[in-house]
NUZA-149097 format. One line per 8 residues: number of its first residue (from 1); for each residue y, x, z of C-alpha. Coordinates in Angstrom, 1 decimal. Layout:
! residues N
NUM> Y:X:Z  ...
! end
This chain:
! residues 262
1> -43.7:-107.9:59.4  -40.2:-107.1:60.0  -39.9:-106.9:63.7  -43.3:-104.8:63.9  -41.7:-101.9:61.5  -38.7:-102.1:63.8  -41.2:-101.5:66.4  -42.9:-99.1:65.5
9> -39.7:-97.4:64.5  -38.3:-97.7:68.3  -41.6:-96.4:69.5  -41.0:-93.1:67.2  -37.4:-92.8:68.4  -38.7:-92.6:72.1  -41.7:-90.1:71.3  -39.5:-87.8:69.5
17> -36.9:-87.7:72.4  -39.8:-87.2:75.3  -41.0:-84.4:72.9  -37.3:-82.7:72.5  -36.9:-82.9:76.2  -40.1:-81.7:77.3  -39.8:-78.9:74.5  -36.4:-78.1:76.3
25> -38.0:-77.8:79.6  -40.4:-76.1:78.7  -38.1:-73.3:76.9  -35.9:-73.1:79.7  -38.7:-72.6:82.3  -40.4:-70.0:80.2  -36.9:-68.4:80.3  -36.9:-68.5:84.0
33> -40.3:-67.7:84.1  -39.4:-64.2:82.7  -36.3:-63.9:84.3  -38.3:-64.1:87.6  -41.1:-61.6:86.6  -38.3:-59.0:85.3  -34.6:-59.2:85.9  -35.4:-61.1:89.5
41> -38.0:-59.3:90.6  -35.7:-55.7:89.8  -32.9:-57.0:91.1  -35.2:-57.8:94.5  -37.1:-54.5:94.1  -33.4:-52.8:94.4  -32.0:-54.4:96.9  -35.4:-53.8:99.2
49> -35.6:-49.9:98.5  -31.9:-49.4:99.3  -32.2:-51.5:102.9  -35.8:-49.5:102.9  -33.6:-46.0:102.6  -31.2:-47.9:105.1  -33.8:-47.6:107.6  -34.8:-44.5:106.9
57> -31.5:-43.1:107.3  -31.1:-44.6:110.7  -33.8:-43.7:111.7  -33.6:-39.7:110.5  -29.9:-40.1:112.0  -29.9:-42.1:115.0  -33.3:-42.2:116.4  -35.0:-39.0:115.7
65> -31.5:-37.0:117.1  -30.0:-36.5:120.2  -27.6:-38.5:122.2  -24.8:-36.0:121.2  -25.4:-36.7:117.6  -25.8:-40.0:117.8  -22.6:-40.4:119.1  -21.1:-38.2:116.5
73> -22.6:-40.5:114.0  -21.4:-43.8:115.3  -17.9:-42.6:115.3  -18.1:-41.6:111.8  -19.0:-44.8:110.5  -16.8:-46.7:112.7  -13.9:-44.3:111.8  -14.8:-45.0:108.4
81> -15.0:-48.6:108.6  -11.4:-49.0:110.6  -10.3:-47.0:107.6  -11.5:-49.0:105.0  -10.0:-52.2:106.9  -13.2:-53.5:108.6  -12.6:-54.6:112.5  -15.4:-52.4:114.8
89> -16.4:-54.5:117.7  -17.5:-52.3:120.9  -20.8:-54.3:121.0  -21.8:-53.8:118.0  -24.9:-52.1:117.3  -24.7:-48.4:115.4  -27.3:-50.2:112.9  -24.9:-52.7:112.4
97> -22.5:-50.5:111.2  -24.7:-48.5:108.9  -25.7:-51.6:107.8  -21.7:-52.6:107.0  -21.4:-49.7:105.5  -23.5:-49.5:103.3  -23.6:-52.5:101.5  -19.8:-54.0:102.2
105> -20.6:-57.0:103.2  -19.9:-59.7:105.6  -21.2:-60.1:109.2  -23.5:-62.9:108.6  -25.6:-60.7:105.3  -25.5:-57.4:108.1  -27.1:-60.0:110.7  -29.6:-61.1:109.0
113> -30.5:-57.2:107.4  -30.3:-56.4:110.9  -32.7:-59.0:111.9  -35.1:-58.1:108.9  -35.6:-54.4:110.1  -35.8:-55.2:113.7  -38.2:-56.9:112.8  -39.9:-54.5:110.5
121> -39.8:-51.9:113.7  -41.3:-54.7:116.1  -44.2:-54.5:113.8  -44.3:-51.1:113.1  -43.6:-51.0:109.6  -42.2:-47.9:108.6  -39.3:-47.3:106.2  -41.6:-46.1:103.2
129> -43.3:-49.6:103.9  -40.5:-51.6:104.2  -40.3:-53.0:100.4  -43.8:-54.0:100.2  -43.7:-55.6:103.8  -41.2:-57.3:103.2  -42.9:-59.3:99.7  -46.2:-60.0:101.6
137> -43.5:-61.6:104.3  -42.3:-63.7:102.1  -39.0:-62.1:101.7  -35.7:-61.2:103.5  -35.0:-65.1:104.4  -38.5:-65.8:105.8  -38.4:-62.9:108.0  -35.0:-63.6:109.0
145> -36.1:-67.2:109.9  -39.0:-65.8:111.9  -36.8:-62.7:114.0  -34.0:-65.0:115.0  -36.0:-67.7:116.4  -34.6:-67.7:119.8  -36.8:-66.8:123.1  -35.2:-70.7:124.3
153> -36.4:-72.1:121.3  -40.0:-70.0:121.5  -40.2:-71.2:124.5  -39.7:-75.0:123.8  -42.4:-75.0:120.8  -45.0:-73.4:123.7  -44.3:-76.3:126.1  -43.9:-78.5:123.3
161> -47.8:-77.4:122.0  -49.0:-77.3:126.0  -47.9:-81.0:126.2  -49.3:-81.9:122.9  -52.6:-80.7:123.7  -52.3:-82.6:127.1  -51.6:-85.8:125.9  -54.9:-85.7:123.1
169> -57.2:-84.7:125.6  -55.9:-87.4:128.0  -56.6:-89.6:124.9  -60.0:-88.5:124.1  -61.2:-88.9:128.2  -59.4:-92.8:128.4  -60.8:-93.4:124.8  -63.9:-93.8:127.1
177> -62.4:-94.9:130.2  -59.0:-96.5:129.3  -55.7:-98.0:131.3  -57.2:-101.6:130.4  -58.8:-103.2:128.0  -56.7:-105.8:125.8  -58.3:-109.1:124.0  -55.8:-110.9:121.5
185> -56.4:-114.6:120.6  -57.6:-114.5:116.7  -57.1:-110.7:117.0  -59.8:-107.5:116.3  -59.5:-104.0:116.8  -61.0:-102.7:113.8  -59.0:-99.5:113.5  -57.0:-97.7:115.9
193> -53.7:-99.7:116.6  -50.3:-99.8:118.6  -49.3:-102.4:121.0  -45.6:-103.0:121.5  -44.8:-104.2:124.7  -41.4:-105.5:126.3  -41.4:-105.2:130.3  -41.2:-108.2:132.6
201> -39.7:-108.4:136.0  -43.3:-108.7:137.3  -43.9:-105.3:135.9  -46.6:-106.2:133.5  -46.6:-105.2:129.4  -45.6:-108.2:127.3  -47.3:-107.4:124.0  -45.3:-108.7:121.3
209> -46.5:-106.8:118.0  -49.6:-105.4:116.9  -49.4:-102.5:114.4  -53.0:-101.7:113.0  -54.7:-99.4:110.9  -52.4:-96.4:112.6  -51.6:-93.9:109.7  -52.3:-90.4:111.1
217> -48.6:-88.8:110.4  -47.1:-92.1:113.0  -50.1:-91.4:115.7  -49.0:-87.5:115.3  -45.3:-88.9:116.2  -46.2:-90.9:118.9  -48.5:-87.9:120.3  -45.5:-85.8:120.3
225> -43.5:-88.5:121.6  -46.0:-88.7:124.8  -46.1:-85.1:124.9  -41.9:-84.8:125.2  -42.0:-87.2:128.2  -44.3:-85.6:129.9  -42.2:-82.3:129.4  -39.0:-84.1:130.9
233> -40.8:-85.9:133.6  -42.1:-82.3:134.6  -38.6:-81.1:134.1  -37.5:-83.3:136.6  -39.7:-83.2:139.4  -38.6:-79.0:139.3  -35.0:-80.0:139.1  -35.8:-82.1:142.2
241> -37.9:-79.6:144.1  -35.7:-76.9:143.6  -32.6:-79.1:144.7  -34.7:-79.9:147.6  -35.0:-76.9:148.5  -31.7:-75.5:147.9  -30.6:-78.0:150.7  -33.5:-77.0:153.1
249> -32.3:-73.1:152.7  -28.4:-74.2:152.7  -29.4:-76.3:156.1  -31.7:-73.6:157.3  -28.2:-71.0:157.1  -26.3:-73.2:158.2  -28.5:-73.8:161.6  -28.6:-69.9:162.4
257> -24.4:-69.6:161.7  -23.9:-72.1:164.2  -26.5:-70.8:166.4  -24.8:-67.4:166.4  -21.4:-68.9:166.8  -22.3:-70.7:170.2
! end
């Protein structure tokens, strides 16, 4: 009888600390819950409408004036900058600047306010727009993440989806006419697998593991492993052409300067 009270009497222990903690939790994210619906959500709200008016002063100053007066405004802020301590770089843009000074900051926040109204401009989102854009974007860090995707690395994901689609509808035609068909001793293929193979000096595939039942995520992997080979074996033949080529033209200007010569 003893040992059941004591128990019993642990079990109560436990319940009452999973019910503190969760009680705990629970107050706390209620807390943040309204911190994020008020305090956050101002505080957000604010710093939107002043980059919104940002934008609308650049645009009222800089854009819509003429060259004159935009040079008289670019010297002004820069003037003011230099004199509040802040090193002016020639290549900077004048939206940088008004971006700088404005909200006395570092490089890397007036980069990435930069980015977010480019952006906003590229999409012809005006500065009265600007705040609500911006939440049905996700906000300044999505659209940052978005704008300064580089054209290399655009460019990359495109050959990267090309080659992707390549390879599955290479693997949809040879799912009817394959490479070669493979019979294991005390083996089926039941569900889609992957043969590991080792080479030998005769240049046939030693199959030395079979993984089965293929998990979608690890046959998306190996797709996109197929895909990036096929993207560097293309790579080099046009490396090779284009060497090729470069020699034939080099030889080809070479042949008239000595022709010219004798």
């Amino acid at each position: 009888m003893t040992k059941s009270k004591s128990v019993n009497k642990s079990q109560i222990n436990c319940d009452a600390l999973k019910e503190a903690i969760v009680s705990t939790l629970d107050a706390l994210s209620n807390v943040r819950d309204e911190w994020q619906q008020n305090e956050y959500k101002s505080a957000t709200d604010s710093l939107y409408l002043i980059l919104a008016k940002t934008y609308a002063a650049y645009e009222e100053f800089f854009i819509n004036v003429s060259d004159e007066e935009r040079k008289q405004l670019r010297n002004e802020i820069a003037s003011k900058l230099k004199n509040s301590g802040v090193k002016v770089q020639i290549n900077s843009t004048t939206l940088s600047l008004l971006i700088r000074y404005v909200f006395k900051s570092d490089r890397k926040r007036v980069l990435r306010y930069r980015y977010v109204l480019e952006a906003a401009k590229s999409h012809k989102i005006v500065s009265t727009e600007l705040v609500q854009w911006l939440h049905n974007s996700g906000g300044i860090d999505a659209v940052f993440r978005a704008q300064s995707m580089s054209e290399k690395t655009a460019e990359k994901r495109l050959k990267m989806t090309s080659a992707v689609a390549d390879i599955e509808n290479l693997i949809a035609t040879r799912t009817e006419s394959p490479l070669a068909r493979v019979t294991i001793d005390n083996q089926a293929a039941v569900k889609r697998s992957v043969l590991i193979c080792e080479p030998s000096v005769s240049g046939e595939f030693k199959v030395v593991c079979v993984v089965e039942d293929l998990s979608d995520a690890l046959f998306k992997n190996l797709v996109r492993c197929a895909a990036a080979s096929q993207i560097e074996h293309k790579r080099e033949i046009v490396q090779l052409a284009t060497e090729a080529k470069k020699f034939v033209s080099s030889e080809s200007a070479n042949a008239a300067l000595l022709k010219k010569v004798a």
